[in-house]
N, CA, C and O atoms as a Tinker XYZ file with bonds, in Angstrom:
   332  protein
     1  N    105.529000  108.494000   86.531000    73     2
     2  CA   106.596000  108.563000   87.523000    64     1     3
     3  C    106.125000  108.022000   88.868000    63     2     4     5
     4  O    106.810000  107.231000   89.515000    81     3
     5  N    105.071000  108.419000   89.226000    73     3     6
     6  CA   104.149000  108.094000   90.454000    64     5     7
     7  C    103.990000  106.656000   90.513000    63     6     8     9
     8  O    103.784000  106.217000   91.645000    81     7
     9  N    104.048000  105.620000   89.341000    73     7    10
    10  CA   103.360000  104.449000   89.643000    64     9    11
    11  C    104.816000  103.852000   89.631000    63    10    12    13
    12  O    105.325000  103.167000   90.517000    81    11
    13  N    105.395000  104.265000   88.408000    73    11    14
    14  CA   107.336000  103.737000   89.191000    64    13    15
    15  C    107.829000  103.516000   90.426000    63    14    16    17
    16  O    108.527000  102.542000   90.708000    81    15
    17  N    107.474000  104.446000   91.253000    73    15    18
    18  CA   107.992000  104.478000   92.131000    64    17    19
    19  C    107.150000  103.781000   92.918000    63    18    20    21
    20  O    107.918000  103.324000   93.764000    81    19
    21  N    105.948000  103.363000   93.217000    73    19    22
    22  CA   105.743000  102.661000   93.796000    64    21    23
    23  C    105.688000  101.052000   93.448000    63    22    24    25
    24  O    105.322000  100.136000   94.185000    81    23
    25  N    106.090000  101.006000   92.314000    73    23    26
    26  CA   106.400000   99.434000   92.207000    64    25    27
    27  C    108.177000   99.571000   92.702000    63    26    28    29
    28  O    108.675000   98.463000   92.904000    81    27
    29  N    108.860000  100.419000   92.849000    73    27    30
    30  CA   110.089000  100.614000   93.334000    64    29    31
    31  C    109.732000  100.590000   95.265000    63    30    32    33
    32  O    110.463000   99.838000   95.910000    81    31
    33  N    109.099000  101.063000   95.728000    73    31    34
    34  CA   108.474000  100.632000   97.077000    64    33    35
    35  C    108.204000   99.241000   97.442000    63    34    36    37
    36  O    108.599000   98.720000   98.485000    81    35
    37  N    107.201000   98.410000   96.126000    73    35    38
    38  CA   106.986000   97.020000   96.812000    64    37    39
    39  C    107.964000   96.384000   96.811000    63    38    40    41
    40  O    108.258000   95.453000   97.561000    81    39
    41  N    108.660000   96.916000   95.811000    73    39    42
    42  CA   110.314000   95.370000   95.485000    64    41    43
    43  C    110.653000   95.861000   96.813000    63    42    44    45
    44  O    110.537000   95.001000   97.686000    81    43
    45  N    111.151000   97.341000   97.321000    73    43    46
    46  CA   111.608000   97.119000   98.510000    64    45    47
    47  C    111.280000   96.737000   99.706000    63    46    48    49
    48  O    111.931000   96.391000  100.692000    81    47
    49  N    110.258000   96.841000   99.492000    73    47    50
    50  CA   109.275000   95.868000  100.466000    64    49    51
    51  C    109.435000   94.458000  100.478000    63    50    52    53
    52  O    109.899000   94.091000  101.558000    81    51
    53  N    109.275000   93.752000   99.871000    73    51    54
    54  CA   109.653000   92.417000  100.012000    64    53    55
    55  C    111.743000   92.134000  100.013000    63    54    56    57
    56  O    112.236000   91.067000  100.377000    81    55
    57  N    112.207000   92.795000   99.750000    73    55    58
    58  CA   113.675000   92.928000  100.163000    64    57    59
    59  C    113.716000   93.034000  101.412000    63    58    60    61
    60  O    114.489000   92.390000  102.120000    81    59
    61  N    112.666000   94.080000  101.926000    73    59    62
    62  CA   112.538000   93.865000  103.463000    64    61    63
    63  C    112.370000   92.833000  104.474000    63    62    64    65
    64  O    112.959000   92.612000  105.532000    81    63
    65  N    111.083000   92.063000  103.661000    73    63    66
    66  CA   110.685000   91.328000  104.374000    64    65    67
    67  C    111.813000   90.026000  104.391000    63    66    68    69
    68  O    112.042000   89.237000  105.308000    81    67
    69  N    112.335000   90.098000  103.223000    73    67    70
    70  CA   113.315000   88.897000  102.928000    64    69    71
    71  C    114.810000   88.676000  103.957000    63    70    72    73
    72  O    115.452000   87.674000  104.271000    81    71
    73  N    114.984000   90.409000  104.324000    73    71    74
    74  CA   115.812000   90.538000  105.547000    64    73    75
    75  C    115.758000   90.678000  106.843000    63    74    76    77
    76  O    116.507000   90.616000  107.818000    81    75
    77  N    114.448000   90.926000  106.534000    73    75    78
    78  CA   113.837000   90.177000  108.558000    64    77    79
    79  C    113.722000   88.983000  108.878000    63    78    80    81
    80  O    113.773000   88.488000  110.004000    81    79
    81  N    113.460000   88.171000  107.231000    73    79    82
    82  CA   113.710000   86.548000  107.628000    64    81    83
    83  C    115.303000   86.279000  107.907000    63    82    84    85
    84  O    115.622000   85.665000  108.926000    81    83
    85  N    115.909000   86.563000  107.349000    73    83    86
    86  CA   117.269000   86.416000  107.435000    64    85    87
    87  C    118.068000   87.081000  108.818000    63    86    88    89
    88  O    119.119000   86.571000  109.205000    81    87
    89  N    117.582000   88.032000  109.378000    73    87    90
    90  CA   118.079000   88.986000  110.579000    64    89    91
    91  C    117.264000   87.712000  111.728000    63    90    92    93
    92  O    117.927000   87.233000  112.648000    81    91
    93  N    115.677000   87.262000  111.480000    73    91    94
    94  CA   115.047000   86.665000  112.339000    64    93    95
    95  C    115.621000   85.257000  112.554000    63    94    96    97
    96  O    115.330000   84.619000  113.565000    81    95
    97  N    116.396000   84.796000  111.652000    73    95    98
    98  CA   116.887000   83.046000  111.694000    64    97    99
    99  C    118.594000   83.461000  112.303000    63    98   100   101
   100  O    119.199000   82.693000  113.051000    81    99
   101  N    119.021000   84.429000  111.953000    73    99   102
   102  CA   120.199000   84.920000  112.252000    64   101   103
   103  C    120.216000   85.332000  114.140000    63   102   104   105
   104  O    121.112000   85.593000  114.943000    81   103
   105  N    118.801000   85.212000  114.216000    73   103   106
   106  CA   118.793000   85.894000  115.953000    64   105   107
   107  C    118.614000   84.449000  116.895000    63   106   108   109
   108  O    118.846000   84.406000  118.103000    81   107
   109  N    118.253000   83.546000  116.249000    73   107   110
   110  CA   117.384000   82.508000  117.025000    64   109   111
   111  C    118.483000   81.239000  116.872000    63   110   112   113
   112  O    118.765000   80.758000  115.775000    81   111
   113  N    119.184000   80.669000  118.428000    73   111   114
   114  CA   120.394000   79.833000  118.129000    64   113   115
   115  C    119.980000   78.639000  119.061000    63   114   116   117
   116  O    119.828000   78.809000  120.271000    81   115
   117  N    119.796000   77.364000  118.417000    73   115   118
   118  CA   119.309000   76.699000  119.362000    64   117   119
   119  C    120.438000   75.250000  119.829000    63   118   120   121
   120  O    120.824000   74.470000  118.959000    81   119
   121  N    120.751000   75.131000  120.980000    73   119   122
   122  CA   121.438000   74.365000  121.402000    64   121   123
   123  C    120.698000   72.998000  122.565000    63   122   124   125
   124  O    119.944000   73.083000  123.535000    81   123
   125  N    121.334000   71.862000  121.901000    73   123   126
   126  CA   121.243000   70.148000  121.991000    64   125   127
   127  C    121.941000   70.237000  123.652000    63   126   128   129
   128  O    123.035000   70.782000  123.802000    81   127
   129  N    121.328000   69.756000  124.618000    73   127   130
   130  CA   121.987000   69.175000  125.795000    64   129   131
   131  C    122.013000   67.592000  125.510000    63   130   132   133
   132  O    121.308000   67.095000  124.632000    81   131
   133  N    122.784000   66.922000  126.229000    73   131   134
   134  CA   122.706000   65.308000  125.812000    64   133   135
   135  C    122.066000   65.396000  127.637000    63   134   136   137
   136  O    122.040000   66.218000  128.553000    81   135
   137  N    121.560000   63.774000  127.330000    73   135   138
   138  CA   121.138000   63.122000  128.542000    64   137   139
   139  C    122.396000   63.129000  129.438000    63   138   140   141
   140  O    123.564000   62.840000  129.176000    81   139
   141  N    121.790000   63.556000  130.596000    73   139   142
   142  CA   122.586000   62.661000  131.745000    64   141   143
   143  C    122.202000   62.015000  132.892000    63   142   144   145
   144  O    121.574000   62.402000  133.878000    81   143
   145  N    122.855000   60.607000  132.487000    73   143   146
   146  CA   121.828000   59.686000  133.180000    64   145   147
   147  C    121.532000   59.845000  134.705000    63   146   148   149
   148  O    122.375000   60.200000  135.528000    81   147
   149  N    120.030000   59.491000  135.022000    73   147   150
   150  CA   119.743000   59.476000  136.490000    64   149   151
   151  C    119.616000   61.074000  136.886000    63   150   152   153
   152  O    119.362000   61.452000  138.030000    81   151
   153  N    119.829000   61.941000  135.777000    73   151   154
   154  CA   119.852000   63.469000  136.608000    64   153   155
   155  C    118.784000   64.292000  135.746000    63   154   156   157
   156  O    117.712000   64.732000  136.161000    81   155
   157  N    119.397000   64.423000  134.240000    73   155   158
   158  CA   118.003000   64.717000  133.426000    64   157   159
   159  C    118.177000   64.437000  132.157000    63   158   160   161
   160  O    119.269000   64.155000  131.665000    81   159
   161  N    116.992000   64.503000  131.482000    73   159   162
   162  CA   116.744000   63.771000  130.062000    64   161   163
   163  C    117.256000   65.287000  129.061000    63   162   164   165
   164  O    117.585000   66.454000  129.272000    81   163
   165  N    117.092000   64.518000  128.104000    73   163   166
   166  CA   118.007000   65.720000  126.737000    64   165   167
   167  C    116.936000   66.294000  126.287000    63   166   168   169
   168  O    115.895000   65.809000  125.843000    81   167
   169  N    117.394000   67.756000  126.490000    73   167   170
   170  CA   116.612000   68.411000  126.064000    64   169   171
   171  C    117.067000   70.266000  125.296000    63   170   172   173
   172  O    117.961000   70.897000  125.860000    81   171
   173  N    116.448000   70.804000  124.235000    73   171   174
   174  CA   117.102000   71.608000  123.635000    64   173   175
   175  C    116.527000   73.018000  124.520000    63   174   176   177
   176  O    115.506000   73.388000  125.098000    81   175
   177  N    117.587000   73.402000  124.277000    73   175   178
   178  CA   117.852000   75.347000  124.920000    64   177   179
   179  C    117.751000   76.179000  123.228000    63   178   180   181
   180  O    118.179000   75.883000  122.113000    81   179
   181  N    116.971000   77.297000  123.776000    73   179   182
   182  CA   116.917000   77.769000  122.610000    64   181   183
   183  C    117.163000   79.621000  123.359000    63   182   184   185
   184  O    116.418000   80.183000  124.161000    81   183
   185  N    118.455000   80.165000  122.723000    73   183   186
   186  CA   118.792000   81.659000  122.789000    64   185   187
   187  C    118.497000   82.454000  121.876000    63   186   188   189
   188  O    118.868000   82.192000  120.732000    81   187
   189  N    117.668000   83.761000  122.178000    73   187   190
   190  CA   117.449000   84.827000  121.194000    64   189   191
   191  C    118.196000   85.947000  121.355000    63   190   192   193
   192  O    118.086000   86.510000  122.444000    81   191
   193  N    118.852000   86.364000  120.630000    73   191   194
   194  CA   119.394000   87.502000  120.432000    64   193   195
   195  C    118.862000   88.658000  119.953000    63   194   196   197
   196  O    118.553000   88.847000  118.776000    81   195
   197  N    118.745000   89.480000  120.896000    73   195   198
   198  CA   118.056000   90.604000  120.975000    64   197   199
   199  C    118.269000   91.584000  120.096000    63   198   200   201
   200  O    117.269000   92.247000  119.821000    81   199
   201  N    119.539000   91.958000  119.431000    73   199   202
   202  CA   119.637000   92.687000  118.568000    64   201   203
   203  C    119.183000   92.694000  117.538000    63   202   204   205
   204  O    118.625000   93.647000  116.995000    81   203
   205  N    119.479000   90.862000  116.812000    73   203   206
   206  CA   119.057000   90.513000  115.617000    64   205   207
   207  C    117.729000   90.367000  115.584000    63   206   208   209
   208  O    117.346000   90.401000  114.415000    81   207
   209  N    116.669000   90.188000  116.508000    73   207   210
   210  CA   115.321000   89.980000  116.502000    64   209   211
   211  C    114.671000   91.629000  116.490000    63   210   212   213
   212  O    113.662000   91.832000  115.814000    81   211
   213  N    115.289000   92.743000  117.248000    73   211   214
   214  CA   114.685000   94.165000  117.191000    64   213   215
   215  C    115.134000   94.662000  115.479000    63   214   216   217
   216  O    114.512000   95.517000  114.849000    81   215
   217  N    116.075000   94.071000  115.072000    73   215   218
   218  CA   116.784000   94.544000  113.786000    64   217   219
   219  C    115.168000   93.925000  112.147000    63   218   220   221
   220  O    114.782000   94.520000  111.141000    81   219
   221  N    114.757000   92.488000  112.788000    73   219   222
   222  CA   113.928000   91.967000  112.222000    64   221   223
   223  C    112.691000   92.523000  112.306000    63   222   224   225
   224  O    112.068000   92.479000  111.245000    81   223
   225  N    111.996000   93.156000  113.449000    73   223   226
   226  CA   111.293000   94.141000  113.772000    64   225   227
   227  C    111.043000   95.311000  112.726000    63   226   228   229
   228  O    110.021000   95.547000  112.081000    81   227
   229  N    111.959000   95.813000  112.736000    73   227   230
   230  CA   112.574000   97.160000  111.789000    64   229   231
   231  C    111.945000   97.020000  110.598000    63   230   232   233
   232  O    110.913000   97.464000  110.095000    81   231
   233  N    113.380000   95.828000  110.064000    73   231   234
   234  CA   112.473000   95.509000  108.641000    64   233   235
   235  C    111.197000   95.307000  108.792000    63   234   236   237
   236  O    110.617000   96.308000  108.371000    81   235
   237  N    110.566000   94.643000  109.119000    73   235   238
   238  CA   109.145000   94.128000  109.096000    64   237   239
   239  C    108.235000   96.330000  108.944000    63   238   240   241
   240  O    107.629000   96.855000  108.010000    81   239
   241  N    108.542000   96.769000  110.042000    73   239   242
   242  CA   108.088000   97.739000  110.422000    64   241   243
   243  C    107.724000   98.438000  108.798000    63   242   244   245
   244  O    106.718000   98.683000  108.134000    81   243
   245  N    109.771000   98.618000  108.606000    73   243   246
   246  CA   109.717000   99.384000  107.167000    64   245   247
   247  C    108.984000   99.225000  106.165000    63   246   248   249
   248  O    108.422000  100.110000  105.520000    81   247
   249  N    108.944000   97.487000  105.902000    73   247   250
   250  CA   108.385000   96.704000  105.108000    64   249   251
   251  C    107.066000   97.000000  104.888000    63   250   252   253
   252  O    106.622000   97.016000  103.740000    81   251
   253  N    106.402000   97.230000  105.816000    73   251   254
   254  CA   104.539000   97.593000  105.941000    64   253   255
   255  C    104.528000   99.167000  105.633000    63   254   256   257
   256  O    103.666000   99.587000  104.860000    81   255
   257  N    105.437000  100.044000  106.199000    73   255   258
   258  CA   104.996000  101.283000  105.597000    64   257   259
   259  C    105.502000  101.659000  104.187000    63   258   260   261
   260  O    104.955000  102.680000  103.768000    81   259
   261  N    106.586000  100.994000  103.169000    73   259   262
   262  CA   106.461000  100.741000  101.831000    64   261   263
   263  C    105.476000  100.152000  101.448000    63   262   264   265
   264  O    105.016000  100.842000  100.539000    81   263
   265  N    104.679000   99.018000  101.636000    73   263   266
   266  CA   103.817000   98.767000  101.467000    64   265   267
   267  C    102.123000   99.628000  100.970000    63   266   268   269
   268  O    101.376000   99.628000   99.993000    81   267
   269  N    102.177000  100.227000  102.231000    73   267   270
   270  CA   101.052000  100.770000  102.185000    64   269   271
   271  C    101.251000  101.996000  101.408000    63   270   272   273
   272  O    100.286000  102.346000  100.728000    81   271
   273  N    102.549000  102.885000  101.359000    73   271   274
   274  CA   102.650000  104.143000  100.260000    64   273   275
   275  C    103.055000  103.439000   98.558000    63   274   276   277
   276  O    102.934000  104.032000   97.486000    81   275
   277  N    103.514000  102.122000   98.769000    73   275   278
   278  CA   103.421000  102.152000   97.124000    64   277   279
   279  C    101.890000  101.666000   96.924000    63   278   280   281
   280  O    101.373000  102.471000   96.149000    81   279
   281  N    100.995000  100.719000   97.290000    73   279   282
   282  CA    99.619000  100.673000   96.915000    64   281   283
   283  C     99.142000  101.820000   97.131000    63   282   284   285
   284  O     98.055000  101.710000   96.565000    81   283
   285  N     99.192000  103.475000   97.796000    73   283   286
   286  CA    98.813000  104.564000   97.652000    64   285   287
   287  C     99.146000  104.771000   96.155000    63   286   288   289
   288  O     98.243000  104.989000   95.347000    81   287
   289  N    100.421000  104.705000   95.795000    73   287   290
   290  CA   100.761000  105.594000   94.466000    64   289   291
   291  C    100.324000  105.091000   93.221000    63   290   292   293
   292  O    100.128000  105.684000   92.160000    81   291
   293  N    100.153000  103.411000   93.648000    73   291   294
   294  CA    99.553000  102.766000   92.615000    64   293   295
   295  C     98.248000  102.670000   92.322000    63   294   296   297
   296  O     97.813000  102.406000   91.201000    81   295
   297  N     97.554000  102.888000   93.359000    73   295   298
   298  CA    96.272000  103.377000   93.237000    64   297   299
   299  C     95.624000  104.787000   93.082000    63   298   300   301
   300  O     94.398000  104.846000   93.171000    81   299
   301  N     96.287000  105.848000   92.873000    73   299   302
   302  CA    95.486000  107.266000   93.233000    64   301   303
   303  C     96.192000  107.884000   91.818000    63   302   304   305
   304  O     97.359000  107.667000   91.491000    81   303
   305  N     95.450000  108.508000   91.235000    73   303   306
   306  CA    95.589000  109.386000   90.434000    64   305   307
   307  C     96.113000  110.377000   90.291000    63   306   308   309
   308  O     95.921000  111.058000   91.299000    81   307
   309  N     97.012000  111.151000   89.198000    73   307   310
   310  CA    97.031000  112.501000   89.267000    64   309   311
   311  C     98.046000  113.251000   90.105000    63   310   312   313
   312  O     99.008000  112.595000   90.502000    81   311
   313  N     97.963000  114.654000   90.461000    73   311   314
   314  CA    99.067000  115.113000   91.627000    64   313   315
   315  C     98.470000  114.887000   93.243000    63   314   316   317
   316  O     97.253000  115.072000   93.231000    81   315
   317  N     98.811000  114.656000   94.165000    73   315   318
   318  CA    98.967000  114.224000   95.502000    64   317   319
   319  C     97.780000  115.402000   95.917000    63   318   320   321
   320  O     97.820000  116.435000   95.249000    81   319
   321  N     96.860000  115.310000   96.850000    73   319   322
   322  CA    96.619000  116.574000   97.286000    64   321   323
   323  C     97.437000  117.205000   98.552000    63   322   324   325
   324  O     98.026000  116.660000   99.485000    81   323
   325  N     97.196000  118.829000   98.138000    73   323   326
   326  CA    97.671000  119.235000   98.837000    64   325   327
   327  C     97.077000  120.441000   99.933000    63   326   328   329
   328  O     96.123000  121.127000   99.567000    81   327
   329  N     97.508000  120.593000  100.884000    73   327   330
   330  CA    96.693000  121.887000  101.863000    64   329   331
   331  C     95.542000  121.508000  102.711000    63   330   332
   332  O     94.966000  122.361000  103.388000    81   331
């Protein structure tokens, strides 16, 4: 049961990570100025959105502490100690 569940941890772990890429490309919007002549050359603006980048955070966050408790469960033997 113990090692189930932590291969049920890594899948969600990388689900994680797969939605911080997606929350992280979802935050980052980058916009084209054209030249205008004699005043300034073209050049791109790039806006981050703060929500979607703290939201990417998260996952990432979650992502590492599934991580590290399913390689616990998959590695350790037996019942958990306790006391």
């Amino acid at each position: 049961m113990r090692k189930s569940v932590g291969w049920a941890e890594l899948v969600s772990a990388l689900i994680a990570v797969i939605g911080a890429v997606v929350c992280w490309n979802a935050g980052v919007r980058l916009t084209a100025f054209p030249e205008v002549p004699d005043v300034s050359p073209a050049y791109t603006g790039t806006f981050y959105s703060g929500s979607w980048i703290a939201l990417a955070a998260l996952a990432v966050i979650v992502a590492g502490l599934l991580i590290v408790d399913g390689v616990r469960r998959l590695l350790t033997e037996g019942a958990p100690p306790t006391g």
